[in-house]
C-alpha positions in Angstrom: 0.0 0.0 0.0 2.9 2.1 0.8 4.4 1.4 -2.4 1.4 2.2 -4.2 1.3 6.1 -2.5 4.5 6.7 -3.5 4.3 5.8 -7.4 1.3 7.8 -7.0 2.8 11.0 -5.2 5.8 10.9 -7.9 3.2 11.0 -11.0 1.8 13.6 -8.9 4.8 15.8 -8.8 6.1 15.0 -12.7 2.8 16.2 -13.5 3.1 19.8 -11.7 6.5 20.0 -12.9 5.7 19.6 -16.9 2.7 22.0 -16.6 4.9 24.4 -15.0 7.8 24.5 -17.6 4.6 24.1 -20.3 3.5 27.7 -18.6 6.8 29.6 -18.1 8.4 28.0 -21.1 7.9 31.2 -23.5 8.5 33.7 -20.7 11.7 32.3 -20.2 12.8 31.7 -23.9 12.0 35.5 -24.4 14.1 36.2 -21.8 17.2 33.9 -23.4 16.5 35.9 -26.6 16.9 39.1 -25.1 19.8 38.3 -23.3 21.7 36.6 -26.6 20.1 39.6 -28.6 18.6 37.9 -31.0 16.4 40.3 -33.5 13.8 38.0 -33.6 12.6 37.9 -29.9 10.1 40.6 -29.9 8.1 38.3 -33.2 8.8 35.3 -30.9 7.4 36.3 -27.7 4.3 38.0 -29.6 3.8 34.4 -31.5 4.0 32.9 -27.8 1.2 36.1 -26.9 -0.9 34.7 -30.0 -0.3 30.8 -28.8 -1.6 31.6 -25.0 -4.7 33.4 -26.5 -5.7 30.4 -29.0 -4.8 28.2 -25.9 -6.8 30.7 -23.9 -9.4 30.5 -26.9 -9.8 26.5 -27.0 -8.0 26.6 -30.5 -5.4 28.2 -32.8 -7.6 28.3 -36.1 -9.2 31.3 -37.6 -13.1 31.0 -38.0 -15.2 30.8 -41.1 -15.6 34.4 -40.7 -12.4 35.5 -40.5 -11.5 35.7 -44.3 -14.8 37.6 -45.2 -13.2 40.1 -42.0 -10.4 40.5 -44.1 -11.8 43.4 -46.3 -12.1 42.8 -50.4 -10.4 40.5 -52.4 -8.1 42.1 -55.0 -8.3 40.7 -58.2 -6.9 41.5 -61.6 -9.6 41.9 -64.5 -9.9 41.6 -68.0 -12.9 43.1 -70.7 -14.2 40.6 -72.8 -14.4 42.4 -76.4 -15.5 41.0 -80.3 -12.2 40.1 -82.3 -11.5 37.7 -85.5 -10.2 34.8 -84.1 -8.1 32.3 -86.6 -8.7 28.6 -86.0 -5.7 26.3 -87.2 -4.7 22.8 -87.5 -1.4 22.3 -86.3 0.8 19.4 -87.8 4.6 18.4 -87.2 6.4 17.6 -90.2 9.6 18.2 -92.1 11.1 20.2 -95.2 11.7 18.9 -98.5 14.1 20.6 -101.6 10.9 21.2 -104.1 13.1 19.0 -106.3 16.2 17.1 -105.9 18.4 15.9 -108.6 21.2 13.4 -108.2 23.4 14.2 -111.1 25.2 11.2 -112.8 27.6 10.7 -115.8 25.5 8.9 -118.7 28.6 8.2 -120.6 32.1 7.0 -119.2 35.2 9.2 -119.2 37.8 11.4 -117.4 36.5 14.4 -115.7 38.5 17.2 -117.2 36.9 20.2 -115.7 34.7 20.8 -112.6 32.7 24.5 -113.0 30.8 25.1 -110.0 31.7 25.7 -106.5 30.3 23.3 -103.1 27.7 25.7 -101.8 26.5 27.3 -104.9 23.4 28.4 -106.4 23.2 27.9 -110.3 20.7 28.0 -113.0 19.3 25.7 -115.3 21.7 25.1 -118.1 24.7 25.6 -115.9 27.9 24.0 -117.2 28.8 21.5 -113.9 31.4 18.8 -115.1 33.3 18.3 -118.5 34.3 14.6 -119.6 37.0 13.7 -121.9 35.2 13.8 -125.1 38.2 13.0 -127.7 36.3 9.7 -128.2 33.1 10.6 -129.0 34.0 13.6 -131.0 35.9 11.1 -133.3 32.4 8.5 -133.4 30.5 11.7 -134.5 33.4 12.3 -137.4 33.2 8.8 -138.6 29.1 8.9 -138.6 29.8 12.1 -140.8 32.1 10.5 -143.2 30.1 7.6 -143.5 27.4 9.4 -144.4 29.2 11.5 -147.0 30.2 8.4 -148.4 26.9 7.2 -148.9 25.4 10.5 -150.5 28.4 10.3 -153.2 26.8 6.4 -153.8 23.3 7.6 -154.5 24.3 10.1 -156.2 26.2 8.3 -159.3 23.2 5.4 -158.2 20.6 8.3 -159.0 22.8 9.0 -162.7 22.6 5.5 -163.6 19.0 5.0 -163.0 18.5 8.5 -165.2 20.7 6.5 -168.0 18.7 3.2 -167.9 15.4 5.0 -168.7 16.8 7.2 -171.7 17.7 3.8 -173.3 15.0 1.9 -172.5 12.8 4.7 -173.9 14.9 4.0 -177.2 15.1 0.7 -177.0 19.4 0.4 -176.7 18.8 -0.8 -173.2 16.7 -3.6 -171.1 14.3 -2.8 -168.2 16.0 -4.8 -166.1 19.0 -2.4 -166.3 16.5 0.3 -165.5 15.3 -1.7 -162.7 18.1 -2.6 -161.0 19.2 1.1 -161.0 16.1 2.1 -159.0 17.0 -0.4 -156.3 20.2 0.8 -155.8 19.0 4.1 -155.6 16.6 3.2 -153.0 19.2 1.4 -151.1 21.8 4.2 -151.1 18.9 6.6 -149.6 18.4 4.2 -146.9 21.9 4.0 -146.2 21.5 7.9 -145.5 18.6 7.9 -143.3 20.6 5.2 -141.2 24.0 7.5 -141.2 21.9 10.5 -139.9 20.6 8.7 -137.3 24.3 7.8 -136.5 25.2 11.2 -136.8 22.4 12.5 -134.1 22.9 9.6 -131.7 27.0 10.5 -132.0 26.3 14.0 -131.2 24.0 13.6 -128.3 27.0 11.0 -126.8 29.2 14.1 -127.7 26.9 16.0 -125.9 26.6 14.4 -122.4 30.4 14.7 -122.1 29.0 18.3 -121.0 27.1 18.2 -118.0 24.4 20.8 -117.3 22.4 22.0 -114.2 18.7 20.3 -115.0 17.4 22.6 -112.6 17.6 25.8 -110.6 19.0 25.1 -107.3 21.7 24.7 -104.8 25.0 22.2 -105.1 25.7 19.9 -102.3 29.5 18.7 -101.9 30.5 16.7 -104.6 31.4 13.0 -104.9 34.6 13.8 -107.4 37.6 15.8 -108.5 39.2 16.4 -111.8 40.7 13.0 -113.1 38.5 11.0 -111.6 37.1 8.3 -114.1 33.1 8.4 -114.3 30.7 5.6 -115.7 26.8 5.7 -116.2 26.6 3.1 -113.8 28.0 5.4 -110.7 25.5 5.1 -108.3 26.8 7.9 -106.2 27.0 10.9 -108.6 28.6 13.6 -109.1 26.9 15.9 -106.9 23.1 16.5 -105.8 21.2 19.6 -106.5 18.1 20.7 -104.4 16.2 23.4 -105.0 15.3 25.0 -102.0 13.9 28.6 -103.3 10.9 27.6 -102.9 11.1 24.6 -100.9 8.4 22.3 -99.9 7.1 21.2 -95.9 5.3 17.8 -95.8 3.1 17.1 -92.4 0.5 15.3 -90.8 -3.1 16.3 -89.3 -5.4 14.0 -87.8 -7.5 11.7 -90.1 -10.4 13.2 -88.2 -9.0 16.8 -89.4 -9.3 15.7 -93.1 -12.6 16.4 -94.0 -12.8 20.1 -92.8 -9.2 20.5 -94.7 -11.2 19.5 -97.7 -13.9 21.7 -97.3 -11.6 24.8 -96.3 -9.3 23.5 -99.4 -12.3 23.1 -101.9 -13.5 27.6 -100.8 -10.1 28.7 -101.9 -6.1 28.3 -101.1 -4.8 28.0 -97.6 -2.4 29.2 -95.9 0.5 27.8 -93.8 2.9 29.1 -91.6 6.1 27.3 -90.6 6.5 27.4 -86.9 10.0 27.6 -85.0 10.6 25.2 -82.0 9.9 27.4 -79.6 5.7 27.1 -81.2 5.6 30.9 -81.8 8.0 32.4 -84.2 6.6 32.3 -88.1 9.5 31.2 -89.8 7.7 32.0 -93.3 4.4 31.8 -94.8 3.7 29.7 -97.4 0.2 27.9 -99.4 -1.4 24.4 -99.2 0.0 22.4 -103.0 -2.1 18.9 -101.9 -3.3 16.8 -99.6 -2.0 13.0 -99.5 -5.2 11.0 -101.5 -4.7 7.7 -98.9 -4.9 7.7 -94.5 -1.6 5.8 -93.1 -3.4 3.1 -91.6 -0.7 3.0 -88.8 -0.4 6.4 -87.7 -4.1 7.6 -88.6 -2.6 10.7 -90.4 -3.0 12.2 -93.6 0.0 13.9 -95.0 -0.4 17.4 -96.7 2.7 19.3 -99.1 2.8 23.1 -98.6 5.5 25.1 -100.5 7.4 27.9 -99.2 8.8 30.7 -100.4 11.8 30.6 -99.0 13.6 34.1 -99.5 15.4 34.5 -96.4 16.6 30.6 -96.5 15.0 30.0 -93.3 14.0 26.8 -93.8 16.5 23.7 -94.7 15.9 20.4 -96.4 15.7 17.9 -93.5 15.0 20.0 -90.8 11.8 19.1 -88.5 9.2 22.4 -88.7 6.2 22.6 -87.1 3.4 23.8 -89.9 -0.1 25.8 -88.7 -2.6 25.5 -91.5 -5.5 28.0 -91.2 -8.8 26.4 -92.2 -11.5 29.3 -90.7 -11.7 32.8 -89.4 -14.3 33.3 -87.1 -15.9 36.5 -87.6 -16.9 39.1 -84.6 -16.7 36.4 -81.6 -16.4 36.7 -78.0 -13.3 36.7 -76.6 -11.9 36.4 -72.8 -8.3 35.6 -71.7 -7.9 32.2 -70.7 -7.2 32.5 -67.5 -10.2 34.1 -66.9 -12.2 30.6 -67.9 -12.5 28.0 -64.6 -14.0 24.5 -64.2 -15.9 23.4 -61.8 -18.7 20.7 -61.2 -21.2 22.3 -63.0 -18.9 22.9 -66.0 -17.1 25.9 -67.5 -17.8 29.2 -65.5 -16.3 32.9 -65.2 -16.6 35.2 -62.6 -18.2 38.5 -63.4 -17.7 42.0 -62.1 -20.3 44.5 -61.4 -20.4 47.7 -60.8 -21.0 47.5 -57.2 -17.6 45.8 -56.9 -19.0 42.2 -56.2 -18.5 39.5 -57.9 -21.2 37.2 -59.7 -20.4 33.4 -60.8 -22.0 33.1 -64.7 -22.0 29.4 -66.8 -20.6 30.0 -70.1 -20.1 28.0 -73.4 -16.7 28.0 -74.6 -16.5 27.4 -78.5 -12.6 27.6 -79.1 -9.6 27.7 -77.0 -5.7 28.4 -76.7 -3.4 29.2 -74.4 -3.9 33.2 -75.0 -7.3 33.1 -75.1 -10.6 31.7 -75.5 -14.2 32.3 -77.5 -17.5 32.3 -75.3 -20.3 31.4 -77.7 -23.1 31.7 -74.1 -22.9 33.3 -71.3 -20.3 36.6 -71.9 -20.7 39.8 -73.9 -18.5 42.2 -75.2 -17.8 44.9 -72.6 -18.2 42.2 -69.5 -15.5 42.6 -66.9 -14.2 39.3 -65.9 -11.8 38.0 -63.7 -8.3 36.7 -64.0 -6.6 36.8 -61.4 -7.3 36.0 -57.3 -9.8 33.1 -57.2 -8.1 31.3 -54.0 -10.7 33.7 -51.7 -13.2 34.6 -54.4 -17.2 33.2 -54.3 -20.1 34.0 -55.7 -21.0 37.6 -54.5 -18.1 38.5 -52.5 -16.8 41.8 -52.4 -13.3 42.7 -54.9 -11.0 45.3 -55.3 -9.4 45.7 -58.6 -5.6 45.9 -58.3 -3.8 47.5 -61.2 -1.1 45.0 -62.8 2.1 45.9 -61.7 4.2 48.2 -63.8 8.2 48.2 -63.7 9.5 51.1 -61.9 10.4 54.4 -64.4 14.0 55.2 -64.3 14.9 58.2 -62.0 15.8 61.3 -64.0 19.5 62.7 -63.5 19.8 65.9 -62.0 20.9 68.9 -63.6 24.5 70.0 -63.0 23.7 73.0 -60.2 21.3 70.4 -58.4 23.9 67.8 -58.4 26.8 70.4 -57.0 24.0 71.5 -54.8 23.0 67.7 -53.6 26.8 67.0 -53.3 26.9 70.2 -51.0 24.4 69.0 -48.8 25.6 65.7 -48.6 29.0 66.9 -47.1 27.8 68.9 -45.0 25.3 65.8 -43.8 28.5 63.9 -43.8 30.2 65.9 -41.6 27.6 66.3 -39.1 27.0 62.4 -39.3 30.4 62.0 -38.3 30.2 64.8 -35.4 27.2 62.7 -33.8 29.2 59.2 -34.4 32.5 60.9 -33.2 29.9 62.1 -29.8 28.4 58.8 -29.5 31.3 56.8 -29.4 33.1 59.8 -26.9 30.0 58.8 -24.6 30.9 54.8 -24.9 32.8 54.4 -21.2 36.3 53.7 -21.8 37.7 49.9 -21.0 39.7 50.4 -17.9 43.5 48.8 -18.1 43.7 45.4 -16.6 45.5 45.8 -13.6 
């Protein structure tokens, strides 16, 4: 029993002793603070002040009421006005050369001359490479001679057949004379036909020993040097030529995208603008050529060609673009910033402004929307203040106060030369009587006395 008593007495006095330190604990810390000057004691001590009274209180929470007690909410605003708002299809794709030519040799040979620079822009017709053409220049002589030869053969031919008939017409010679003459005459004119065919198929041999640009565009880095020997069957080329002013951007839109691209396409050309990587830079503008006539079944995409102009060389064969096609332009709509449109339970909703300051909750219809802004079909007009920024607080019919958006600081003007001397005048005289009242206070500072 005795035992008992004392466990009991000792929980007894633990008890008094924590509720004691629990009571004096913040007048105490304060006075630590104080004494270790820390800055902080006077916020310390009234938190403690705060604590006792929510102890005091039966709880540390604010009431339901308290945030209303707070005064208006400050919002930012916005007025919802009529604009044209473009609605686009955006599509990732890449950019094409409008044409790309891989130019190979069609006859074999030593490259004797190379007339264009890596890098350069040259025009149809454009000398690029020379071959050694001392073969085929002497194939096109012998199709000449033979052929010279030949028209010396019909010609005596055509003199004999001319004979033949005068003396069959009286009777010194047989028709068979006269006949065979005409068949060698034919024979020899054949032979002609088939030696100016050998002359034109000599020449044009002659000819592609003289390579020429077959289109407008831009020379990559060629594949040989001069003395290099070439053959039509060189897979690699000589060089490849793209033209890239204009140039072309193939991408893809949604399969479910394709019939109002149709439609748009079918009322008149569209426009596209080439997009940078950042999504907001136009790189260039350009037109819809065509849209791809099959879906790729594993992507469920259709791929569409726009060409480019291309003047400033901002875009680059290879190079992924992203392309905004513009298929509409709505006409005098309803617009709001974005941030003004919240979602709740009920669906899309915006808070309204009136003129009393208060603040109205309104259902609205939202038709089209970006990240800028978006088009209210229902629920907004034009001239409607709306909110877009401060809902943490905000309900339906609370109070507001519009807060301007904030506005960097203007730069200070400099002073004119007399105010400056003047300013510096005042400051050293300021100066010197700020170091008069230091020099006092530290005079009044007692004096450490020598150890002894």
């Amino acid at each position: 029993m005795a035992r008992t008593f004392r466990v009991l007495v000792s929980v007894a006095i633990i008890g008094a002793l924590g509720y004691g330190a629990y009571t004096i604990r913040d007048h105490w810390l304060g006075n630590v603070e104080r004494i270790l000057g820390i800055s902080q004691g006077g916020a310390t001590s009234q938190q403690a002040d705060n604590r006792q009274s929510g102890n005091r209180q039966g709880t540390g929470r604010p009431r339901r009421g308290d945030a209303q007690s707070q005064g208006p909410i400050p919002v930012l605003i916005a007025n919802a006005k009529t604009a044209d708002v473009p609605v686009y299809i955006d599509g990732v794709g890449s950019v094409k050369a409008l044409n790309t030519v891989t130019v190979r040799p069609q006859v074999s040979g030593k490259i004797v001359e190379v007339d264009f620079e890596e890098g350069q822009d040259i025009k149809k017709g454009d000398v690029i490479v020379r071959i050694d053409d001392a073969v085929y220049r002497a194939a096109l002589d012998q199709a000449v001679g033979k052929k010279a030869q030949d028209q010396a053969l019909l010609q005596n031919a055509q003199l004999d057949l001319e004979r033949y008939q005068r003396l069959v017409q009286s009777s010194s010679g047989t028709q068979q004379q006269a006949d065979t003459a005409r068949s060698q005459v034919a024979q020899y004119t054949a032979a002609l036909q088939s030696d100016q065919a050998a002359i034109e198929s000599a020449q044009a041999t002659l000819d592609y020993t003289t390579i020429r640009a077959p289109i407008d565009g831009r020379t990559g880095i060629r594949n040989v040097d001069i003395g290099n020997i070439v053959s039509s069957s060189d897979t690699t080329g000589i060089v490849t030529l793209s033209q890239i002013r204009p140039i072309s951007v193939v991408f893809s839109v949604p399969q479910q995208q394709l019939a109002r691209v149709n439609a748009a396409s079918a009322a008149g050309t569209l426009s596209v603008e080439a997009i940078s990587g950042d999504g907001q830079t136009v790189v260039d503008n350009g037109t819809l050529a065509v849209v791809d006539n099959q879906v790729d079944t594993a992507t469920g995409t259709v791929k569409l060609k726009a060409n480019f102009a291309n003047d400033k060389l901002a875009l680059w064969p290879g190079a992924f673009v992203n392309a905004r096609l513009l298929v509409e332009t709505m006409k005098d709509v309803v617009v709001v910033p974005t941030a003004a449109v919240q979602r709740g339970p009920t669906g899309t909703f915006v808070y309204l402004v009136h003129s009393d300051q208060t603040v109205a909750m309104k259902t609205i219809k939202v038709g089209l929307q970006d990240d800028v802004q978006a088009v209210v079909t229902e629920g907004v007009a034009a001239g409607d203040k709306v909110v877009t920024t401060g809902f943490g607080r905000l309900q339906d019919g609370a109070k507001v106060e519009v807060s301007e958006p904030s506005q960097p600081a203007a730069a200070t003007p400099a002073p004119a030369q007399g105010d400056d001397q003047k300013a510096h005048h005042r400051r050293k005289q300021n100066g010197a009587a700020s170091d008069t009242e230091a020099t006092s206070a530290i005079s009044t500072e007692p004096k450490p006395e020598p150890n002894q």
